[in-house]
Each structure stands twice: as structure tokens, then as C-alpha cells.
C-alpha positions as a printed Julia matrix, in Angstrom:
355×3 Matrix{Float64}:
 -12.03   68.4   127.4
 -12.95   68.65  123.7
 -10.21   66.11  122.9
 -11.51   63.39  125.6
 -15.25   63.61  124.4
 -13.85   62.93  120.62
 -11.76   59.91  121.97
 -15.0    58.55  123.62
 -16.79   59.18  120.64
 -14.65   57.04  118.6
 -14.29   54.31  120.52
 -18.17   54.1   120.87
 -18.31   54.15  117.14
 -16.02   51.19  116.91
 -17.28   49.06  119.6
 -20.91   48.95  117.9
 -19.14   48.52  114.57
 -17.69   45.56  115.79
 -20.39   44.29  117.51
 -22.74   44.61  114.45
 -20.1    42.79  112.22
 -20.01   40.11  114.83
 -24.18   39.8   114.75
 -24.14   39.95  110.78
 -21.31   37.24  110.88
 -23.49   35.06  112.95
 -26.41   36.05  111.26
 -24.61   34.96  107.81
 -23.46   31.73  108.89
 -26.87   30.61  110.49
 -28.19   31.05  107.01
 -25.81   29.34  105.43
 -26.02   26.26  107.67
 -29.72   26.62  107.51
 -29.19   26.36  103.29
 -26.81   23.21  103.9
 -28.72   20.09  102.65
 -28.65   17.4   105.66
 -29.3    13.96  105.04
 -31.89   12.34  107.03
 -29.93    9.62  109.1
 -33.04    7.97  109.52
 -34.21    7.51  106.45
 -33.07    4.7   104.53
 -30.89    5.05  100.89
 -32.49    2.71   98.3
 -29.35    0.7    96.99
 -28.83   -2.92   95.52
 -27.15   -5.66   97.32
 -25.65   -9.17   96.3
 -24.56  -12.18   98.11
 -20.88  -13.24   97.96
 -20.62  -16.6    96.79
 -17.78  -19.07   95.83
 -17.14  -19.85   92.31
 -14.88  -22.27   90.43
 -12.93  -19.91   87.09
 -10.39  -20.38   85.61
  -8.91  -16.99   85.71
  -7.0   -15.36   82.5
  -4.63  -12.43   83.45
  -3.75   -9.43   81.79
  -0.49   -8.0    83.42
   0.87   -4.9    82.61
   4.19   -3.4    82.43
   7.42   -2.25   80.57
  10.77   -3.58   78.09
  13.93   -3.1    79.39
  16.81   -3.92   77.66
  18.34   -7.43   77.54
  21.75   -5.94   78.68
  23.02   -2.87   78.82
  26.68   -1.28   79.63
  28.52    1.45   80.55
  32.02    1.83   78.8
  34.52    2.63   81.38
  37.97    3.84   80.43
  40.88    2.52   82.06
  43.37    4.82   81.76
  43.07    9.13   81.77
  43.9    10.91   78.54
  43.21   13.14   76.02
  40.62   11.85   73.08
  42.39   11.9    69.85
  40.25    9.86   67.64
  36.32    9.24   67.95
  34.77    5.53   66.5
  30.99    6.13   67.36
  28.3     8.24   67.17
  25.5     9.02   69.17
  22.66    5.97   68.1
  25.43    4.08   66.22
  25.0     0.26   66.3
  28.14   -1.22   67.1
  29.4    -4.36   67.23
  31.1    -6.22   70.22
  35.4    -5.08   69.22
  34.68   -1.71   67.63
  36.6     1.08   68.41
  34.55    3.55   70.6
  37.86    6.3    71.21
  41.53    6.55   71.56
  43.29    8.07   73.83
  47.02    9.94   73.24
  49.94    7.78   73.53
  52.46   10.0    72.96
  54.53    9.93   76.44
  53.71    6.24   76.46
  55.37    5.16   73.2
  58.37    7.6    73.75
  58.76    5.77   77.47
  58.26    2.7    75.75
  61.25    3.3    72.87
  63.21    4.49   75.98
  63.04    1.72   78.02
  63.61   -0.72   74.89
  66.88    1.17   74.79
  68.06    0.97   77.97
  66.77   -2.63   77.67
  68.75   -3.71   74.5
  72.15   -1.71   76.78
  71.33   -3.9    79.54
  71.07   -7.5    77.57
  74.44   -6.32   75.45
  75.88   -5.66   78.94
  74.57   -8.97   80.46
  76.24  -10.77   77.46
  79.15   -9.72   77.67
  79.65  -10.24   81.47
  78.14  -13.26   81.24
  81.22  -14.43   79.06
  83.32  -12.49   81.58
  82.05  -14.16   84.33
  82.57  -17.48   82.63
  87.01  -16.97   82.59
  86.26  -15.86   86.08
  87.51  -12.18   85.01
  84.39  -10.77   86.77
  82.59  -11.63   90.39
  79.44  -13.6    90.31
  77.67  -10.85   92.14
  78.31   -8.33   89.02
  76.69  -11.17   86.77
  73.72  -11.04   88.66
  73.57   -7.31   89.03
  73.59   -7.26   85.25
  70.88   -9.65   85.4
  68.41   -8.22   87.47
  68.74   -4.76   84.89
  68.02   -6.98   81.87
  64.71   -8.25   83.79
  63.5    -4.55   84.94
  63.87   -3.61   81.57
  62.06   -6.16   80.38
  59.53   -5.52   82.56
  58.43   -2.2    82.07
  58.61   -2.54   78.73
  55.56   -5.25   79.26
  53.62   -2.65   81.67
  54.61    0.0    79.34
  52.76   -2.25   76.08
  50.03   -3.41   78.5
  49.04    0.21   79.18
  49.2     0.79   75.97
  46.25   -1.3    75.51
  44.36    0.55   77.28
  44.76    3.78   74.94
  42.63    2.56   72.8
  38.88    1.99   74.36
  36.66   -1.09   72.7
  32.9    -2.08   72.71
  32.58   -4.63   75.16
  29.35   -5.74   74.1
  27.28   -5.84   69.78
  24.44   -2.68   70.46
  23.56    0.78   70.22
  25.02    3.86   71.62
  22.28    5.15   73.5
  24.83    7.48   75.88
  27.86    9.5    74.32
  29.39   11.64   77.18
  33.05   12.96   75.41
  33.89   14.62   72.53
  37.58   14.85   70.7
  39.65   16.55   72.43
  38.02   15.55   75.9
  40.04   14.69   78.95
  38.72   11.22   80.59
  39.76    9.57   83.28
  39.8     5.56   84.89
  36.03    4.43   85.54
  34.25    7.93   84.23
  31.39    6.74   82.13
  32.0     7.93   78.05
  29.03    5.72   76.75
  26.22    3.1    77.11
  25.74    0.38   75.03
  22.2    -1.18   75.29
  21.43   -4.77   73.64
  17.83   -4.51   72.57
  18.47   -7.88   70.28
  16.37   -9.43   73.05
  13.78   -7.2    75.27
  12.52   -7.98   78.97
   8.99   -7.27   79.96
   8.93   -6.33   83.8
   5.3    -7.41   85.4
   4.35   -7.43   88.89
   2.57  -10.5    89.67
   0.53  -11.22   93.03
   1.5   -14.02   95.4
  -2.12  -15.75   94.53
  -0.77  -15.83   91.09
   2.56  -16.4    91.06
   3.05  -19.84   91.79
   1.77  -20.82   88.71
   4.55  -19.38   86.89
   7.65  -21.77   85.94
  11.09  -20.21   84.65
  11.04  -21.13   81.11
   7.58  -21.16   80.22
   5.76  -19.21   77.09
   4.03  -16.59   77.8
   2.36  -14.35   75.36
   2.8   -11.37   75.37
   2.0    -7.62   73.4
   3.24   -3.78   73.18
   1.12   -1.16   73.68
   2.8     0.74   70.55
   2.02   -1.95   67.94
  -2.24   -2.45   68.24
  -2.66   -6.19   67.79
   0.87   -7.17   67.69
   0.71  -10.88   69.14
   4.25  -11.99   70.4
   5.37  -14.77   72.97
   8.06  -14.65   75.28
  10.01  -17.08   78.19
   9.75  -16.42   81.75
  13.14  -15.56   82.42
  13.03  -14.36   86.22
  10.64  -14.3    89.22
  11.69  -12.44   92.58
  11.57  -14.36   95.94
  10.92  -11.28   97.37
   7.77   -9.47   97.34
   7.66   -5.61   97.32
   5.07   -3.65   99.63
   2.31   -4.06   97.82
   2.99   -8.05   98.05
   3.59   -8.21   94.61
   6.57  -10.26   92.81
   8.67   -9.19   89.95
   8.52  -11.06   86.65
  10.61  -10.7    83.87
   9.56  -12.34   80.58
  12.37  -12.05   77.8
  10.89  -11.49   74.35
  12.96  -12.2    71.01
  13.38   -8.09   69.0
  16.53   -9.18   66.87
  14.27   -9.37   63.68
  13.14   -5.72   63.41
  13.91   -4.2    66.68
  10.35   -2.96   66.61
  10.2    -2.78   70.59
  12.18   -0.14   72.24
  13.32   -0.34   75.89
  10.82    1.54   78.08
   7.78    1.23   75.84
   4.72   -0.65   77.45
   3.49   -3.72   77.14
   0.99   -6.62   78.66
   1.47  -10.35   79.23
  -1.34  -12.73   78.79
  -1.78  -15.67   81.13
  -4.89  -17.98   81.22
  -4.43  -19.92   84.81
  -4.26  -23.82   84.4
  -5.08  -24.38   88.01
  -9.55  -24.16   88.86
  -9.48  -21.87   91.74
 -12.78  -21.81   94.43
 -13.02  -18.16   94.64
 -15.12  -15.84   97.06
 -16.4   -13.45   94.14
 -18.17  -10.1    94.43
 -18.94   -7.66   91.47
 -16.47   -5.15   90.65
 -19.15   -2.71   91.03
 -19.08   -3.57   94.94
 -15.69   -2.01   95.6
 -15.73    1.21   97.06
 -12.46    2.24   97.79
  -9.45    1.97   94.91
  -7.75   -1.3    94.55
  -4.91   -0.64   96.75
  -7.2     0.47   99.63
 -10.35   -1.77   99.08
 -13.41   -0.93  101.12
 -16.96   -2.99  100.89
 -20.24   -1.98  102.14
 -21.35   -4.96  103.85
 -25.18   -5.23  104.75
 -25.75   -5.67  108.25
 -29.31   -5.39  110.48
 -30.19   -2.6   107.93
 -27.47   -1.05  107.71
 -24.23   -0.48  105.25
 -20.99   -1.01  107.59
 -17.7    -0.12  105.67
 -15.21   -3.03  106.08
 -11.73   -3.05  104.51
 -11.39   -5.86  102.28
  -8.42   -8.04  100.84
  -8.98   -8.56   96.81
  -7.08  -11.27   94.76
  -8.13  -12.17   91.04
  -9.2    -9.43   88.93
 -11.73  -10.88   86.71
 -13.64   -8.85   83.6
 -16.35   -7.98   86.11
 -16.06   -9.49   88.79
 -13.54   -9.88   91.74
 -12.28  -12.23   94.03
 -12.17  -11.35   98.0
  -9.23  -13.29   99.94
  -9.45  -11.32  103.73
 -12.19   -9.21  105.02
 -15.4   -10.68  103.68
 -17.46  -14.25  104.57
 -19.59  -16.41  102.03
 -23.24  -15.62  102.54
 -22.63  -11.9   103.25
 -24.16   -8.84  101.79
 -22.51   -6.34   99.76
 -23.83   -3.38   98.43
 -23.71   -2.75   94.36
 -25.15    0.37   93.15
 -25.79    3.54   95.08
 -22.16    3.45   96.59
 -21.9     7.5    96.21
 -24.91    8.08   98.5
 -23.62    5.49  101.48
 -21.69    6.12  104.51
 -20.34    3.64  107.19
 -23.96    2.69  109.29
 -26.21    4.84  107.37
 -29.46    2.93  107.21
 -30.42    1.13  103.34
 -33.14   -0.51  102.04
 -32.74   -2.23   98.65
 -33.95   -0.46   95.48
 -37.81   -2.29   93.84
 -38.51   -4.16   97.01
């Protein structure tokens, strides 16, 4: 009996535990929400607007991007073998002939001076038959069996020489070594990559251009061009390549090559900008950049409307100094907000700021 009145008990004592952690919960929370600051929907946000209007500019464009090399190769050995001699170092300019590694020829040159044996036997017994042959003391089938040996002799020796060419392993290409993957001693085998060579005589600045933009450039045309590393270094390069395909982003690759062969002083991978002041007027819809509310890959305007600042997505094409051209999403004549973006959201009601 004792033991059923204490059970009772305690479940009584945790049922109102529970329920007054359940009332102090919703007690808590109703404070909390009562602490939340609310905007008033109603009341307007003081912001400042502008109209979007067309302009004629002449648009200059910064581009930005990175050097890659002019060319660049991997050495690929032809035949397997153990590395008895070692031409290059790691960051060794090299020029295009220079021996990179050789490989041991040892069974090669013993089957070579074999087979130049045999060879030599076969073209002594040829001879001889040959004159044999001639007084009709041996068969015409003999003189051609004697034959053929002379010419399979002869021609492994040439695939035995011809591989032999391949012991030794030359730059195909003047550069540096910027990849050394064998050491002597090493075991390599045909079409495992040993080294790169990369050709930084000549450097190629990768930009991504927009399609608004790109038909102005023309393979072969100066460009000029600079590398982040060197402040205020003022080059010029020659439009070397332009996609015909556009990535997602509808952007096209351009690849300006830039002279390096008198100092080097650009390095593949470092960045760099290219310069281009358009030669074409262009009648642009242009807003301030300050009227862009979302980043430039997802651009958002607030457009004014009965009182009221509707999000829109927006389409942008020329990036000007401070201001910006829209190409989809936006008519002449409209509103757009330009200050007081922070405090807006899509049909919240505005009222401009001093009026």
C-alpha cells in the first residue's frame, strides 16, 4: 500500500513539473516575441530613387584575369629503363636538344653487337653462295634462303639502333623545368611523365569577356595590358584567341599573348588586367551602381511602383566607374531605388527621403 501511494506521489510531482516548464516555456517565448522589433508594414521607409535613362559612353573596360604559359610540355619517355645519367635539375632552363636523362643500354648494345655478328655470318654466307649459285653448284632456292637471313639481320640491327635512340630522353621544347618526377637510379616506363617544360618566353593572359563586349575584339589587335605583381607596370599584348563558346555565366574566353622573353618578370599564374576603351558609342539603359541590390551574378533592383519598392531581377551589361548598364529586366522611365537598400523588402511601402 505504502509502495502505491509513493508511486502516485511521484508521478504527481512530475506531471506539475512538466506542466510548469511547459507554462514558463510559453511564458519565455511570449516575451521574447513581445521584445522582437516589428516593422510597421504600413509605414513608409524614407529612401532615394532615380530614373533610368539611356545614355550614349563610350565604355573603357578593365578585365581581369591570369598568365599562363605560352606552351608547356610533358616529357614522355619512350622506352622503360633504369636512369643512369641525369641532364636537368629541378628550375633548370633548358634549351630545345638538351639531354634531360638516359636510360641503360646495356642488353641493347650487347643484342645489337650480336645481331651485327650473325649479320656479317649471314652476308659472308650470301657471298659465297651467291658465286655458288652462279656455276649452278647450288639451287636457286638456297640463294634466296641466304638472302632473306642477310635482310633479317639487317633489320634488327636498324630496330635494334632505332631503340637505341630512345635511351637517351631530349628536351623537346627551349624552357624551364618546372616538374622533375625521377631520380638516378629510377625505373620509368613508355608515356610516364619524368618532367614539364613550360615556355614562359611569351605569357597568355586568360579574360572572360561578355557577349555585349566581345564583338569588338579582333584576333590580332593590341591590347594593353598590366600584372598585378608589378604596380604600374604598363605592357601591351595581341589578342591571340577568343572562344565561340560561351561558358554559363555567358561569358567568352580571351587570351591575349604578352611578349616576357626580356626579363621573364611575369610568371605563369600571377594576375593581371587588360585595358580596353570601346570604339563603338553604345545607347545604354544606365542606373547607379548604388541601385543594385543583389551581387552581380544575381542582380536584383528595387523598382518604384504605386508606392511601393517591388524586387525585380535584372540583366546588367557594362560595368561603368559608377554607374551600370541594364540589358533585361528594367524599362526607360522607371524608378529605382538608390540609398536605403538595407531597410527595403519586396512591396514594403517608401516614400523618398527630403520630400
Amino acid at each position: 500500500m505504502k509502495k502505491k501511494i509513493t508511486t502516485i506521489i511521484i508521478i504527481s510531482v512530475v506531471c506539475a513539473f512538466g506542466v510548469f516548464t511547459f507554462l514558463k516555456l510559453r511564458t519565455n517565448k511570449q516575451e521574447l516575441n513581445n521584445q522582437v522589433y516589428r516593422a510597421d508594414s504600413t509605414r513608409a521607409v524614407l529612401i532615394t530613387w532615380e530614373k533610368a535613362e539611356r545614355k550614349t559612353i563610350n565604355p573603357s573596360f578593365v578585365f581581369a584575369g591570369s598568365f599562363e604559359p605560352n606552351k608547356e610540355v610533358q616529357v614522355l619517355p619512350e622506352r622503360s629503363g633504369k636512369v643512369t645519367s641525369i641532364g636537368i635539375e629541378l628550375g633548370d632552363y633548358v634549351s630545345k636538344g638538351k639531354l634531360i636523362a638516359h636510360l641503360d643500354n646495356e642488353e641493347l648494345t650487347l643484342n645489337l653487337s650480336n645481331n651485327q655478328t650473325l649479320y656479317e655470318d649471314a652476308l659472308r654466307t650470301y657471298e659465297r653462295n651467291k658465286i655458288l649459285a652462279s656455276g649452278e653448284a647450288l639451287t636457286k632456292n638456297a640463294l634466296e634462303k641466304a638472302e632473306l637471313s642477310v635482310k633479317t639481320f639487317k633489320n634488327s640491327i636498324d630496330v635494334l639502333k632505332k631503340q637505341m635512340t630512345y635511351m637517351n630522353i631530349y628536351a623537346p621544347m627551349s624552357g624551364y623545368i618546372t616538374s622533375k618526377s625521377f631520380e638516378l637510379g629510377s625505373i620509368i616506363s613508355p608515356g610516364m611523365p619524368i618532367a614539364m617544360i613550360t615556355d614562359i618566353g611569351a605569357v597568355k593572359l586568360n579574360i572572360l569577356v561578355p557577349e555585349n563586349a566581345v564583338t569588338q575584339f579582333k584576333i590580332g589587335s593590341t591590347i594593353a595590358v598590366s600584372c598585378d605583381a608589378y604596380a604600374g607596370s604598363k605592357l601591351s599584348g595581341t589578342v591571340d584567341f577568343i572562344s565561340v563558346k560561351a561558358d554559363d555565366s555567358k561569358n567568352f574566353l580571351v587570351k591575349i599573348i604578352v611578349s616576357n622573353s626580356a626579363s621573364n618578370i611575369i610568371r605563369a599564374g600571377m594576375f593581371g588586367k587588360a585595358y580596353f576603351k570601346s570604339k563603338l558609342p553604345i545607347n545604354a539603359l544606365m542606373v547607379s551602381r548604388n541601385a543594385i541590390a543583389g551581387s552581380t551574378k544575381n542582380p536584383q533592383i528595387y523598382v518604384i511602383e504605386n508606392g511601393k519598392a517591388v524586387l525585380r531581377n535584372v540583366t546588367l551589361g557594362q560595368i561603368l566607374e559608377n554607374e551600370i548598364e541594364v540589358i533585361g529586366g528594367l524599362t526607360e522611365g522607371e524608378l529605382v531605388a538608390n540609398s536605403g537598400l538595407v531597410n527595403l523588402a519586396n512591396g514594403i511601402n517608401v516614400a523618398q527621403a527630403g520630400k
